[in-house]
C-alpha positions in Angstrom: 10.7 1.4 12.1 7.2 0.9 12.8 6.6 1.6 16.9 5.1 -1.3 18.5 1.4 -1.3 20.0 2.1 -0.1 23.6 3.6 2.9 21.8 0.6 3.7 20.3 -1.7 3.2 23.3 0.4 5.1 25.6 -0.4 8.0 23.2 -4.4 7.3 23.1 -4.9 5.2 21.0 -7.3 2.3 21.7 -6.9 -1.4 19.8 -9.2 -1.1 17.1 -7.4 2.6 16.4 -3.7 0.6 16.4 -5.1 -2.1 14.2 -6.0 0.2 11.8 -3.4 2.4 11.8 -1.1 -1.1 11.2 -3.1 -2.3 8.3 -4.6 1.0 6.9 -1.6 3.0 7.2 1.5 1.1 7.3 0.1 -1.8 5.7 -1.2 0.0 2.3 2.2 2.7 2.7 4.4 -0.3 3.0 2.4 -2.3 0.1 2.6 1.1 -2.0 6.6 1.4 -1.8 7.3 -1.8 -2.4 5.1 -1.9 -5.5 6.8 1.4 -6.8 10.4 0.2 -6.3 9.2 -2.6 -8.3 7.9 -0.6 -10.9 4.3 -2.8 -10.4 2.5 0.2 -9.4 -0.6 2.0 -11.1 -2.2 3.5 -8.1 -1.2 4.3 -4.2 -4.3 3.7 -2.2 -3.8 5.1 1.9 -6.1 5.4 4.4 -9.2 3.2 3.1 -10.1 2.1 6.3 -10.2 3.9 9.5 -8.9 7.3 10.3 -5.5 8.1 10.8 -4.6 11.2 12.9 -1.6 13.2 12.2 1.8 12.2 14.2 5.0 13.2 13.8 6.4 10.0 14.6 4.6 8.9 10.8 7.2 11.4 9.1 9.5 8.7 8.2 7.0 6.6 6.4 5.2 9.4 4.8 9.5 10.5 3.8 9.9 6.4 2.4 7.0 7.1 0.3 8.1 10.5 -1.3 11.6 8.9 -2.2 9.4 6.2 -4.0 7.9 8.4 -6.0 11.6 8.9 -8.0 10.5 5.0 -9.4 7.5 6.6 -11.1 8.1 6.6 -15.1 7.1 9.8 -16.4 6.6 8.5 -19.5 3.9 5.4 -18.7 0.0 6.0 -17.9 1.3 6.9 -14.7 0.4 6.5 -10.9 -3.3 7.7 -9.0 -2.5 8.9 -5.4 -5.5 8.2 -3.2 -5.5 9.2 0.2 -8.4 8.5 2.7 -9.7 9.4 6.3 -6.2 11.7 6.9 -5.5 14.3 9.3 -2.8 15.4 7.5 -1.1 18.7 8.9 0.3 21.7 6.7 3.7 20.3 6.9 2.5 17.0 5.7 0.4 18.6 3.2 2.9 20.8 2.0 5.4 17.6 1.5 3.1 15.8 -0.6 2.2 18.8 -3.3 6.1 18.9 -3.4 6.8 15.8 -4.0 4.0 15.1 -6.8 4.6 18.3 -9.1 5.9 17.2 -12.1 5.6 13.8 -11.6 3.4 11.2 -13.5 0.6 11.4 -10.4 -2.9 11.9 -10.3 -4.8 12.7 -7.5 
């Protein structure tokens, strides 16, 4: 579930930052799974606007994501994964390379 605003602010984030972490992050993640479960998906775009600082509290949604990824054809052009303005920690980091060997994605 996606923590509401006062959440966010009592860990120092200011409006503007919240905003974008809605749209850029959730917003484009959210758009992203949806689109692979329905197989509609050519690229994963994260991140575009803003900057989005690591938190451990975005595991899960990073986690819905990677179990998305299991929609991908392996056999089709494929998926590009492009992700923008990211602090992303080693664990995070780590996750991702795992989760897109041997798949049909591009980076």
């Amino acid at each position: 579930a996606i923590q509401p605003d006062e959440y966010w602010e009592n860990k120092g984030y200011d409006d503007q930052a919240i905003e974008l972490l809605m749209s850029s992050f959730f917003g484009e993640l959210n758009n992203a799974v949806s689109d692979l479960g329905h197989g509609v998906c050519d690229s994963i775009q994260v991140g575009y606007v803003g900057y989005v600082n690591h938190d451990e509290d975005l595991m899960p949604h990073w986690k819905a994501l990677f179990r998305y990824f299991d929609y991908i054809n392996p056999y089709d052009s494929g998926v590009k994964l492009n992700l923008q303005n990211m602090e992303l920690n080693e664990e995070v980091m780590r996750q991702i390379c795992h989760h897109i060997r041997y798949r049909n994605i591009s980076r």
